[in-house]
CHARMM internal coordinates of N, CA and C (Angstrom, degrees):
IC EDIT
DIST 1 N 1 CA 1.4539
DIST 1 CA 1 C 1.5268
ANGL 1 N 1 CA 1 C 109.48
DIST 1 C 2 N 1.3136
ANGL 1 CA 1 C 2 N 112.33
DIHE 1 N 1 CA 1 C 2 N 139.04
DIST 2 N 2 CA 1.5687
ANGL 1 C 2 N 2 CA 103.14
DIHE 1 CA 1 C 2 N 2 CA 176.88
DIST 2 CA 2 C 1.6565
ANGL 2 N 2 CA 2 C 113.47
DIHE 1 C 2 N 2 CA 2 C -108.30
DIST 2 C 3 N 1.3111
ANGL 2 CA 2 C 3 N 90.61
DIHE 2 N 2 CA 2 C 3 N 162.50
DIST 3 N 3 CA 1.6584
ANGL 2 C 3 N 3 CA 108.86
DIHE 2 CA 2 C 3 N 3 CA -152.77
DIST 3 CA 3 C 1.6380
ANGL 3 N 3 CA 3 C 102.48
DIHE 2 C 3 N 3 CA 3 C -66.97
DIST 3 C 4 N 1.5182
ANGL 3 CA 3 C 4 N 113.35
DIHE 3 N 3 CA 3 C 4 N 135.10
DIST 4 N 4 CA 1.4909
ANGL 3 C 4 N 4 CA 98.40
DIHE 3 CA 3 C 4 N 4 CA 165.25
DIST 4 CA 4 C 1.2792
ANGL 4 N 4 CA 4 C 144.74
DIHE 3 C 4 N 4 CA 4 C -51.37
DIST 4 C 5 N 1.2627
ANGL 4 CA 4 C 5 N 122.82
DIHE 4 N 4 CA 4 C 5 N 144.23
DIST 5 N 5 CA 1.6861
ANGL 4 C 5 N 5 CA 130.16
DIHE 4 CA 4 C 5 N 5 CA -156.02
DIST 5 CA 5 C 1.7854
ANGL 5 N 5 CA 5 C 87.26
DIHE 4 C 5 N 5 CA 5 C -143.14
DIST 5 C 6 N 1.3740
ANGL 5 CA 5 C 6 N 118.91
DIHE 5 N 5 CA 5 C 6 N 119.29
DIST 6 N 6 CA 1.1562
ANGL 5 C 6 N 6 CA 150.40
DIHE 5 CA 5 C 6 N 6 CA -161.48
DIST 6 CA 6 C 1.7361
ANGL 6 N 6 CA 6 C 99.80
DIHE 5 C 6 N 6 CA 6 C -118.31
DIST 6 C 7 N 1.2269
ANGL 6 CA 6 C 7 N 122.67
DIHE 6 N 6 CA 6 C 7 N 104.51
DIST 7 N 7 CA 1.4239
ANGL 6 C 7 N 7 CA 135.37
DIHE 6 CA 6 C 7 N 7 CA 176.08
DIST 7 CA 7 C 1.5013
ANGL 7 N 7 CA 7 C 113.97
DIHE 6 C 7 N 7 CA 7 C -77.22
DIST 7 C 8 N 1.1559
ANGL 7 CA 7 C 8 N 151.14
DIHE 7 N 7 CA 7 C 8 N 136.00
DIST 8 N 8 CA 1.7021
ANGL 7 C 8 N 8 CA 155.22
DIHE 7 CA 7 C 8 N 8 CA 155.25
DIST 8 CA 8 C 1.0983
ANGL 8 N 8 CA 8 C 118.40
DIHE 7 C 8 N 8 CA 8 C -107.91
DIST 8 C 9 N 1.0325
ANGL 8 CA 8 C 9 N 134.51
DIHE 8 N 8 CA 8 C 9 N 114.41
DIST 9 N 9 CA 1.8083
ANGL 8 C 9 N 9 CA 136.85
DIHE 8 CA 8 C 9 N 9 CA -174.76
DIST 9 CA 9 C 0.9342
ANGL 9 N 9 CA 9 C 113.21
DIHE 8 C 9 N 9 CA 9 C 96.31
DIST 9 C 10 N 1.6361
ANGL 9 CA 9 C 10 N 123.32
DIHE 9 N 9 CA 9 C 10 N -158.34
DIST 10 N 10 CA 1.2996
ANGL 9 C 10 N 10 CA 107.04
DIHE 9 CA 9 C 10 N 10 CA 15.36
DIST 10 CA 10 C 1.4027
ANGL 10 N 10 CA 10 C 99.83
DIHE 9 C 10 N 10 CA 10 C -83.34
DIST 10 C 11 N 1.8374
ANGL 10 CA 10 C 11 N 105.92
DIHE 10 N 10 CA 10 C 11 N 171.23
DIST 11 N 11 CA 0.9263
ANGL 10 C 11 N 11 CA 93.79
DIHE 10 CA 10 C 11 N 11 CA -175.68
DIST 11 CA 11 C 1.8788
ANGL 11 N 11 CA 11 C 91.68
DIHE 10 C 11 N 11 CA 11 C -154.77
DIST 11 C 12 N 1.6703
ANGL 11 CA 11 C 12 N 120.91
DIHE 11 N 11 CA 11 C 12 N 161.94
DIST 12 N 12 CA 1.8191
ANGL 11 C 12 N 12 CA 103.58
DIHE 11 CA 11 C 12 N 12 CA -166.79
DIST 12 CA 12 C 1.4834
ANGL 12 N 12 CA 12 C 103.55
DIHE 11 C 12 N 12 CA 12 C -64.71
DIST 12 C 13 N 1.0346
ANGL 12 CA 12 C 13 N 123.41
DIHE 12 N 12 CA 12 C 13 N 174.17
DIST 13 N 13 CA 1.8620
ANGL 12 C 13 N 13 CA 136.54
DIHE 12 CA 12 C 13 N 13 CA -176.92
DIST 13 CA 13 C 1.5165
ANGL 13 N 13 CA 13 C 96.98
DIHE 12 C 13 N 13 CA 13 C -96.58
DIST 13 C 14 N 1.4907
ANGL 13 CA 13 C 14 N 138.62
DIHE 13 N 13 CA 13 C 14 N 118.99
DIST 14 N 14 CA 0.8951
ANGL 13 C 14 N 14 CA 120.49
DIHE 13 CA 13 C 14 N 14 CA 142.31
DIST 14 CA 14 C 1.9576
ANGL 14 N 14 CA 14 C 139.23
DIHE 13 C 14 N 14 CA 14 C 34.66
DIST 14 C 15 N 1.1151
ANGL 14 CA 14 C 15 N 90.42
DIHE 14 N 14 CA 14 C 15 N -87.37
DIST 15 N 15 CA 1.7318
ANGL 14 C 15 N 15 CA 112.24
DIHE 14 CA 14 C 15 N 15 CA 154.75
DIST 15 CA 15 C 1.5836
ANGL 15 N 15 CA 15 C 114.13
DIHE 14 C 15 N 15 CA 15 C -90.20
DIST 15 C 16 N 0.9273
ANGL 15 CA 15 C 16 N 95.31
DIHE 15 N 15 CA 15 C 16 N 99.81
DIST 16 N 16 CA 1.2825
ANGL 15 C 16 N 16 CA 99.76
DIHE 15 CA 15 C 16 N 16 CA -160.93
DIST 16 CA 16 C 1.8105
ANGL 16 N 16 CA 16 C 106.79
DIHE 15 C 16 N 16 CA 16 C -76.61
DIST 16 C 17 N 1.4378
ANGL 16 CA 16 C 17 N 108.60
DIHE 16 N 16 CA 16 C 17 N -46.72
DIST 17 N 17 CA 1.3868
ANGL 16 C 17 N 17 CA 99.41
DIHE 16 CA 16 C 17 N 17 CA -164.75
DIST 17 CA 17 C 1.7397
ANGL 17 N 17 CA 17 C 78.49
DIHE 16 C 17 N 17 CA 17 C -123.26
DIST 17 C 18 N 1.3842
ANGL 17 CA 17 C 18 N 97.20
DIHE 17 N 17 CA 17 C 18 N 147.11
DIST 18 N 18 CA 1.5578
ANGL 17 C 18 N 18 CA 116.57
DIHE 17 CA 17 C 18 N 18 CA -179.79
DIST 18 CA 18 C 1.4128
ANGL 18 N 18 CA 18 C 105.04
DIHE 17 C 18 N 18 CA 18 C -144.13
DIST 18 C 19 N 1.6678
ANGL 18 CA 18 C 19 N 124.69
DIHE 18 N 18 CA 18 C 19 N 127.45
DIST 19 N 19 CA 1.2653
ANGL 18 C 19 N 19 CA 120.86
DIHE 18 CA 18 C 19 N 19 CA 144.19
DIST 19 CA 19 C 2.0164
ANGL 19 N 19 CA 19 C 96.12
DIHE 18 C 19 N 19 CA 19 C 84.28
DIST 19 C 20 N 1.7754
ANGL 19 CA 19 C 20 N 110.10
DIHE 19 N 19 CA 19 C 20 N 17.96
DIST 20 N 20 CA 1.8353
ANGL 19 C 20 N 20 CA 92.38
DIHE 19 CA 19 C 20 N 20 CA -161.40
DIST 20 CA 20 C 1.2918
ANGL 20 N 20 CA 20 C 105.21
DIHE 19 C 20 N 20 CA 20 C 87.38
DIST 20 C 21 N 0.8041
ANGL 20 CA 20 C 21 N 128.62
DIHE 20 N 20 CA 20 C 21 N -17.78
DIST 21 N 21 CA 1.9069
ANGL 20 C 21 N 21 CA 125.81
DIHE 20 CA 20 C 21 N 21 CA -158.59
DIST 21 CA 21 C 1.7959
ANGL 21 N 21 CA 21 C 99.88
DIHE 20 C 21 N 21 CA 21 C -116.72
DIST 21 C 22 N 1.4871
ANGL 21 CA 21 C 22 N 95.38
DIHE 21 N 21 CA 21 C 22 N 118.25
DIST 22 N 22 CA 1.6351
ANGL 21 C 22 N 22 CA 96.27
DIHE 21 CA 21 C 22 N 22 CA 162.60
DIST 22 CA 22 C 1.5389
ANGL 22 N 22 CA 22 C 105.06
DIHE 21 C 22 N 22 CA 22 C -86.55
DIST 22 C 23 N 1.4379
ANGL 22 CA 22 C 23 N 106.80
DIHE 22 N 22 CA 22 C 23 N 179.12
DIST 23 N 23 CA 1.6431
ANGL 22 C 23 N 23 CA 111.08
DIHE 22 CA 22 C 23 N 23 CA -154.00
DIST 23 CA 23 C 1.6488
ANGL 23 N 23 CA 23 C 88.72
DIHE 22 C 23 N 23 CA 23 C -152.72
DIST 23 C 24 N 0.9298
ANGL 23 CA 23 C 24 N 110.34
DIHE 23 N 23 CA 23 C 24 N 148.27
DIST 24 N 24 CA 1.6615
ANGL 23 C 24 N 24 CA 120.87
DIHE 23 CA 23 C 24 N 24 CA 164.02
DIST 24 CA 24 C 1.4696
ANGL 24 N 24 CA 24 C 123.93
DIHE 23 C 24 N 24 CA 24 C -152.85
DIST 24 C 25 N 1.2026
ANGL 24 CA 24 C 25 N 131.19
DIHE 24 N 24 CA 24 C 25 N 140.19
DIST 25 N 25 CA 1.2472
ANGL 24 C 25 N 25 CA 115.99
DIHE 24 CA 24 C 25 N 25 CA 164.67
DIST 25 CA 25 C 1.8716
ANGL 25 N 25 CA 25 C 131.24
DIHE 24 C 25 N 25 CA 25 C -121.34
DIST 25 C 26 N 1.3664
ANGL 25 CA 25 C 26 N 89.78
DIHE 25 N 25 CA 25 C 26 N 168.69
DIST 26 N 26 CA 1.8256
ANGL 25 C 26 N 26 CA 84.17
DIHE 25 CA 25 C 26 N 26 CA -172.62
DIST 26 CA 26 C 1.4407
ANGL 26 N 26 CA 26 C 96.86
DIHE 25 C 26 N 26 CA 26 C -137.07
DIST 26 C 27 N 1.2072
ANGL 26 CA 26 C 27 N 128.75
DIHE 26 N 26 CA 26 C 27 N 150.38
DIST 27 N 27 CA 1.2275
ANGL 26 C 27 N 27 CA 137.51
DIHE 26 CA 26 C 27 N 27 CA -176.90
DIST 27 CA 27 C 1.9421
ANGL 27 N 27 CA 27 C 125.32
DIHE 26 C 27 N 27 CA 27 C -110.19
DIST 27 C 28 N 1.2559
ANGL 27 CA 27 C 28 N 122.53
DIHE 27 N 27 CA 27 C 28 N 106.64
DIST 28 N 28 CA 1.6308
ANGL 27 C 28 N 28 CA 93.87
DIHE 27 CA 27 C 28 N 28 CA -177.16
DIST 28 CA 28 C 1.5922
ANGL 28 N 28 CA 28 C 107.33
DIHE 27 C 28 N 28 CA 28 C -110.96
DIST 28 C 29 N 1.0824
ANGL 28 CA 28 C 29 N 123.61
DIHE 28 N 28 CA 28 C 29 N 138.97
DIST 29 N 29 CA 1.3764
ANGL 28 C 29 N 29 CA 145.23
DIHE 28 CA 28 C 29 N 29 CA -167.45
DIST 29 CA 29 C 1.7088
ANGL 29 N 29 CA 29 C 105.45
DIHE 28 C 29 N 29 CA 29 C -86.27
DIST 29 C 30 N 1.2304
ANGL 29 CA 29 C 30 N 145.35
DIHE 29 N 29 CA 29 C 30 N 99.67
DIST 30 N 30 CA 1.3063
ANGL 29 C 30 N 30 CA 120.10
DIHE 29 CA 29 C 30 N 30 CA -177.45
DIST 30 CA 30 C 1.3137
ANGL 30 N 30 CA 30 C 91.01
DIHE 29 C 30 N 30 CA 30 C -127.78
DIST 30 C 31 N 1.5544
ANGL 30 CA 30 C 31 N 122.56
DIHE 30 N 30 CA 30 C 31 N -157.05
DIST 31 N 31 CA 1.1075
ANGL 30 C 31 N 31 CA 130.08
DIHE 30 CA 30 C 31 N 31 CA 164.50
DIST 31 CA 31 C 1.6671
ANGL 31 N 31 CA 31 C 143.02
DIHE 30 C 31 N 31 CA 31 C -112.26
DIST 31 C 32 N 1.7526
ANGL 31 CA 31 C 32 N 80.19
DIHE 31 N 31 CA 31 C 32 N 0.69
DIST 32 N 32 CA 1.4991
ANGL 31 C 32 N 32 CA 104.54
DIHE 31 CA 31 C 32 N 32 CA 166.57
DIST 32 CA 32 C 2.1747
ANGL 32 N 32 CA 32 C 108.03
DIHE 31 C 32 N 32 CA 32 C -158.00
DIST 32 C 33 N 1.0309
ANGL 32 CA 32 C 33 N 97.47
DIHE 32 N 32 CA 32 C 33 N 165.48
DIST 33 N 33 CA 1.4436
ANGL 32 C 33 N 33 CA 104.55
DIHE 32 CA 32 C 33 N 33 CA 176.00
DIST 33 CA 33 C 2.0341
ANGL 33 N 33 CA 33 C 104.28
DIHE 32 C 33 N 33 CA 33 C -61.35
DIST 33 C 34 N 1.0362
ANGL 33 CA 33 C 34 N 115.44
DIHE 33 N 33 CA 33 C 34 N -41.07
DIST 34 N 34 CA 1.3013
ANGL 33 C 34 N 34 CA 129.17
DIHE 33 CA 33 C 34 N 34 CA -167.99
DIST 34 CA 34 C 1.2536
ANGL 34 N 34 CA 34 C 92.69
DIHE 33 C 34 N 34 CA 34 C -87.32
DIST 34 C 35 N 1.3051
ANGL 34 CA 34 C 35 N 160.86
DIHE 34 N 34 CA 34 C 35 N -15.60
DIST 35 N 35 CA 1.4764
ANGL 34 C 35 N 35 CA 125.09
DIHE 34 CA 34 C 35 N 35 CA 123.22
DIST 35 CA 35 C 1.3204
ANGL 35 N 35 CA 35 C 141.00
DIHE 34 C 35 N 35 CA 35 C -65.77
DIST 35 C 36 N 1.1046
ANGL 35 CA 35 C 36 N 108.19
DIHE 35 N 35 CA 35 C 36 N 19.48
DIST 36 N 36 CA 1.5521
ANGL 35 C 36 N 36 CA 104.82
DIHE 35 CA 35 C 36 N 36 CA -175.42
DIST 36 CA 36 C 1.4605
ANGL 36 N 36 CA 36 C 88.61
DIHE 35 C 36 N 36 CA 36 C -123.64
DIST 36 C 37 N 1.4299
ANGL 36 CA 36 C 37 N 123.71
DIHE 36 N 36 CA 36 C 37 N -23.17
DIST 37 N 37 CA 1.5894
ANGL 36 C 37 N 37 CA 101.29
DIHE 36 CA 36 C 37 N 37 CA 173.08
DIST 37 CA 37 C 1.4597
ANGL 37 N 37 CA 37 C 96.79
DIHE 36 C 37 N 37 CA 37 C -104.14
DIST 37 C 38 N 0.8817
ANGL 37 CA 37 C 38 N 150.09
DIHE 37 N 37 CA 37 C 38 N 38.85
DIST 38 N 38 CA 1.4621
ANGL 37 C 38 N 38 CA 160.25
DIHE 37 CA 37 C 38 N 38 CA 145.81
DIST 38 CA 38 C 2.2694
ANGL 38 N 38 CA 38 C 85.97
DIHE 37 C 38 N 38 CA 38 C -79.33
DIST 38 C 39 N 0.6347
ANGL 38 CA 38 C 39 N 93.12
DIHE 38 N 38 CA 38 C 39 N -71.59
DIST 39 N 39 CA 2.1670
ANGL 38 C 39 N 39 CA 121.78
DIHE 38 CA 38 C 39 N 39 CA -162.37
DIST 39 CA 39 C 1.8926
ANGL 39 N 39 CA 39 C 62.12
DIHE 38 C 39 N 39 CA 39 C -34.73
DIST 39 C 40 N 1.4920
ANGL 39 CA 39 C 40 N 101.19
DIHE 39 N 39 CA 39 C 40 N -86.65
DIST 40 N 40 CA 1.5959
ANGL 39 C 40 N 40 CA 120.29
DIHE 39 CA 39 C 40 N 40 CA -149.28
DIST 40 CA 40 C 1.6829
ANGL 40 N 40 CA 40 C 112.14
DIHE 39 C 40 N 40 CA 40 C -37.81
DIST 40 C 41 N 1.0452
ANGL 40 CA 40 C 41 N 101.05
DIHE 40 N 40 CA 40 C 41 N -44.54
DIST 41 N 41 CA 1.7026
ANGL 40 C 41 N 41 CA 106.02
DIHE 40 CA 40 C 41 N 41 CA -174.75
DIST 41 CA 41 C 1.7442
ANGL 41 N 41 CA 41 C 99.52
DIHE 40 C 41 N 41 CA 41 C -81.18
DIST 41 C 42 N 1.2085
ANGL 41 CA 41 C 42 N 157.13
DIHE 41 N 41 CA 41 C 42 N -12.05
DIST 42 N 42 CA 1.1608
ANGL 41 C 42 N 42 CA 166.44
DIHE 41 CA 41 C 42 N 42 CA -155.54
DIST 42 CA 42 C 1.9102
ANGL 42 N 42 CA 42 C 92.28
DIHE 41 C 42 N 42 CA 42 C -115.13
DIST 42 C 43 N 1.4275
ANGL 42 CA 42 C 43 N 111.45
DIHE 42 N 42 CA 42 C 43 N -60.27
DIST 43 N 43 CA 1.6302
ANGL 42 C 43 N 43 CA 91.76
DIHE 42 CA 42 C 43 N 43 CA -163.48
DIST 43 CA 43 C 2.0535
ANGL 43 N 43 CA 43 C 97.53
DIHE 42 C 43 N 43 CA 43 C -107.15
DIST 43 C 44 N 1.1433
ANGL 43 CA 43 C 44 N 127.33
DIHE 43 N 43 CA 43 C 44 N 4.37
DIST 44 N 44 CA 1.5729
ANGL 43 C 44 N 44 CA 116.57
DIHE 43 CA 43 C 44 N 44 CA 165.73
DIST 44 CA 44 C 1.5919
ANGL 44 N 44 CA 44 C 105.82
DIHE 43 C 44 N 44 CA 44 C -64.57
DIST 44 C 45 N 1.3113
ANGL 44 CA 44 C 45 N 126.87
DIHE 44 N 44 CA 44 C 45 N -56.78
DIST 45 N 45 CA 1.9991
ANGL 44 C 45 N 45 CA 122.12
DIHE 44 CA 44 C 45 N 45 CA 179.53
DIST 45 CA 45 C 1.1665
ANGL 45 N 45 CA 45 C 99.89
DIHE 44 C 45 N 45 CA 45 C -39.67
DIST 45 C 46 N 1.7094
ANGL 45 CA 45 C 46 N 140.48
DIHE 45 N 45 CA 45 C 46 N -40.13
DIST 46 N 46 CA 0.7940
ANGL 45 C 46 N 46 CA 108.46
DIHE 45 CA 45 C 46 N 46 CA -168.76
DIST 46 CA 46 C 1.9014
ANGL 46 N 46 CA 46 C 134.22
DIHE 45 C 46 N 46 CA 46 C -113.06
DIST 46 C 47 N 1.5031
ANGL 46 CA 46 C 47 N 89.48
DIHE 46 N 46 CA 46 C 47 N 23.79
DIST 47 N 47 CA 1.2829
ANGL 46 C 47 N 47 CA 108.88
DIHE 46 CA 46 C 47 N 47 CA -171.54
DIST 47 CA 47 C 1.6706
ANGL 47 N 47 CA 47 C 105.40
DIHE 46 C 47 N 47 CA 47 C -85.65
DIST 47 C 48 N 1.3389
ANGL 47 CA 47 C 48 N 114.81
DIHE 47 N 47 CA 47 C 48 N 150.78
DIST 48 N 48 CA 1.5561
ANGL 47 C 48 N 48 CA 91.21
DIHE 47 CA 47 C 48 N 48 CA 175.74
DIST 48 CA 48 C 1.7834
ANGL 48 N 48 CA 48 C 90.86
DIHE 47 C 48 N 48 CA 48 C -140.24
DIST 48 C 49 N 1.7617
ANGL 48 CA 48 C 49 N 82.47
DIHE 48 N 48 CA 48 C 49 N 115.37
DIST 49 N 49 CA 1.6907
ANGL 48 C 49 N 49 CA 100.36
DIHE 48 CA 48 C 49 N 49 CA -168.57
DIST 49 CA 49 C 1.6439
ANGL 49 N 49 CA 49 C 98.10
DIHE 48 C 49 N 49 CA 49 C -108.31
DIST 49 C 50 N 1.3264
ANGL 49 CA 49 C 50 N 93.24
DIHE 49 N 49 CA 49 C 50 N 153.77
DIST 50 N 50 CA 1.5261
ANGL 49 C 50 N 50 CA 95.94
DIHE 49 CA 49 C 50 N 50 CA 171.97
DIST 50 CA 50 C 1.4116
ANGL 50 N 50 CA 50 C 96.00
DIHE 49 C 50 N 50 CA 50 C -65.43
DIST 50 C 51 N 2.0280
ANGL 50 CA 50 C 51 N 93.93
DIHE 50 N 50 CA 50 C 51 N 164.41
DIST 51 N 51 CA 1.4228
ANGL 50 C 51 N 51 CA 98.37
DIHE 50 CA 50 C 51 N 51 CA 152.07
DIST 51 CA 51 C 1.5324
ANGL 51 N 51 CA 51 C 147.98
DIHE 50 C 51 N 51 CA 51 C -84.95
DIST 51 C 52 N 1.0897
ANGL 51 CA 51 C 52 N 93.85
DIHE 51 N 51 CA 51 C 52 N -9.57
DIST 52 N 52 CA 1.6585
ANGL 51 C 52 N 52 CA 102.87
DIHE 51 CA 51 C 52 N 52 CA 158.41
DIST 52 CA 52 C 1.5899
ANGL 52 N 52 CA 52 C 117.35
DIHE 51 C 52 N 52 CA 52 C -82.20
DIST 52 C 53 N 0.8912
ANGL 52 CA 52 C 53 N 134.38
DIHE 52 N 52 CA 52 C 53 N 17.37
DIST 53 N 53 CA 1.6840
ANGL 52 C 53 N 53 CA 142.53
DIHE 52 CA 52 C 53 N 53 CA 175.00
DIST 53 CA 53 C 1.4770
ANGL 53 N 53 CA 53 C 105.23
DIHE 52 C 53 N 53 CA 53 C -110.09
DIST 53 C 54 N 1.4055
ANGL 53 CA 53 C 54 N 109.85
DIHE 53 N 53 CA 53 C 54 N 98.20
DIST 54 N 54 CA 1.6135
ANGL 53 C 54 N 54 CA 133.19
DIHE 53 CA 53 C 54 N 54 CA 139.35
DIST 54 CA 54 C 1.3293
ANGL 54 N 54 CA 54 C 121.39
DIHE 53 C 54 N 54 CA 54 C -9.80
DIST 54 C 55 N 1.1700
ANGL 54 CA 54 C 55 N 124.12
DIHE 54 N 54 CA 54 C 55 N 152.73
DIST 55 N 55 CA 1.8080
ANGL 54 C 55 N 55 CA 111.32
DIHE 54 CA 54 C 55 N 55 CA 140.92
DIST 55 CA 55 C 1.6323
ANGL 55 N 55 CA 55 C 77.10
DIHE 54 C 55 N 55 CA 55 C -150.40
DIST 55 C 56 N 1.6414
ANGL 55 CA 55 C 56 N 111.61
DIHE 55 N 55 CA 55 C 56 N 152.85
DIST 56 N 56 CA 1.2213
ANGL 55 C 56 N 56 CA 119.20
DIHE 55 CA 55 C 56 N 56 CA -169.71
DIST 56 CA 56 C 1.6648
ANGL 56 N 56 CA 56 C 89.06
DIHE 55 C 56 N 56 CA 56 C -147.76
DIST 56 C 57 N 1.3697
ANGL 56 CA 56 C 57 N 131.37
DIHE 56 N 56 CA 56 C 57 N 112.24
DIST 57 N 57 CA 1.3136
ANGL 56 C 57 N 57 CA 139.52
DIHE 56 CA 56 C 57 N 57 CA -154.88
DIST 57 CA 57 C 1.6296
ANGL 57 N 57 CA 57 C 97.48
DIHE 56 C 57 N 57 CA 57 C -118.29
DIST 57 C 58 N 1.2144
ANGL 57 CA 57 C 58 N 128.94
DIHE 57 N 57 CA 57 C 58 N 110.37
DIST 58 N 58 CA 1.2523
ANGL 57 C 58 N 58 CA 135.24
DIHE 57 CA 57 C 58 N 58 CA -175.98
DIST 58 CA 58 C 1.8707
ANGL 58 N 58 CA 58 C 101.30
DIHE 57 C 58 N 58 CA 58 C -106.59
DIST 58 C 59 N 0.8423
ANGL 58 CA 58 C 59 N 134.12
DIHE 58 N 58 CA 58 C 59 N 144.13
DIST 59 N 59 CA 1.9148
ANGL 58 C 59 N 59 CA 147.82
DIHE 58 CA 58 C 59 N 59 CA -158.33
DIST 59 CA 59 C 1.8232
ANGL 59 N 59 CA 59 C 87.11
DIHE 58 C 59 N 59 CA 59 C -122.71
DIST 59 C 60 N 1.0582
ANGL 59 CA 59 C 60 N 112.95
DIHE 59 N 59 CA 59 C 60 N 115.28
DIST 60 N 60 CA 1.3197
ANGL 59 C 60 N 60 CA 117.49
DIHE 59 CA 59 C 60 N 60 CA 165.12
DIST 60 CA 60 C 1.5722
ANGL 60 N 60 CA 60 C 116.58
DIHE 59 C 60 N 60 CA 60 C 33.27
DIST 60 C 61 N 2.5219
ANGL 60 CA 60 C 61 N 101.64
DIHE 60 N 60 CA 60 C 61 N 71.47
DIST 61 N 61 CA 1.2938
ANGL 60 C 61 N 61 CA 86.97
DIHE 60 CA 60 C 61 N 61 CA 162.61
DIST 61 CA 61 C 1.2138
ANGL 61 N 61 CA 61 C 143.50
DIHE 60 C 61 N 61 CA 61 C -106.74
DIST 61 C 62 N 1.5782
ANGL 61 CA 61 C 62 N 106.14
DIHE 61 N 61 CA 61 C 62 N -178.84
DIST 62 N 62 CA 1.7449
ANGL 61 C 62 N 62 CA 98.51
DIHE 61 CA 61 C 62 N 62 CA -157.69
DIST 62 CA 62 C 1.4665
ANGL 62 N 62 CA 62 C 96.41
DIHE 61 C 62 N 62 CA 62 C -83.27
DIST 62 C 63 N 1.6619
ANGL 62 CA 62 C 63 N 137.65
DIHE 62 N 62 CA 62 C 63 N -36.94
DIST 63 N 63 CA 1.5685
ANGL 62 C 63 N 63 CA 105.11
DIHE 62 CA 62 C 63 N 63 CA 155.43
DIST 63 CA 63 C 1.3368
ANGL 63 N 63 CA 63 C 103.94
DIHE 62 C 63 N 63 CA 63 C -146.12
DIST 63 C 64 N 1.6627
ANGL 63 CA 63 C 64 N 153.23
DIHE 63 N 63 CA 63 C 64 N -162.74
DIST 64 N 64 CA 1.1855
ANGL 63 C 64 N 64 CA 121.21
DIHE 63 CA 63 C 64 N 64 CA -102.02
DIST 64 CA 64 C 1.9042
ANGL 64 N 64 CA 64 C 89.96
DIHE 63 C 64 N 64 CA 64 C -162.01
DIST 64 C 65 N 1.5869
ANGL 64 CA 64 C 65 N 103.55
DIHE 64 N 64 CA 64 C 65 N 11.35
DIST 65 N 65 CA 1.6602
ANGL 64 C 65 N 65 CA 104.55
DIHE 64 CA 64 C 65 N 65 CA -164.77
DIST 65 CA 65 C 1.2920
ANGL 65 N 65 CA 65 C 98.03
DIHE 64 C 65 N 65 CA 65 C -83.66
END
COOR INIT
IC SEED 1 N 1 CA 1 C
IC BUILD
């Protein structure tokens, strides 16, 4: 069974639009780094994102702008 992974958001960033570019963030809660890239590699194939859409994955940040 895999470990719970707790989703937040999404929700806008602070700064919301930067550079032309809106920004948002979402938060996942797990209990190790290796479930959340377990999560990530399992549900990105099946997402269908534009190609101009980012994802920029920060590991424990220090704050959130």
């Amino acid at each position: 069974q895999s470990p719970p992974i707790r989703l937040l958001g999404p929700a806008p960033a602070p700064v919301m639009k930067l550079k032309k570019h809106y920004r948002y963030h979402f938060l996942l809660y797990a209990p190790s780094v290796e479930a959340i890239q377990q999560l990530w590699h399992q549900v990105l194939p099946q997402l269908s994102v534009p190609k101009d859409v980012e994802f920029m994955i920060d590991v424990d940040p220090l704050d959130m702008r």
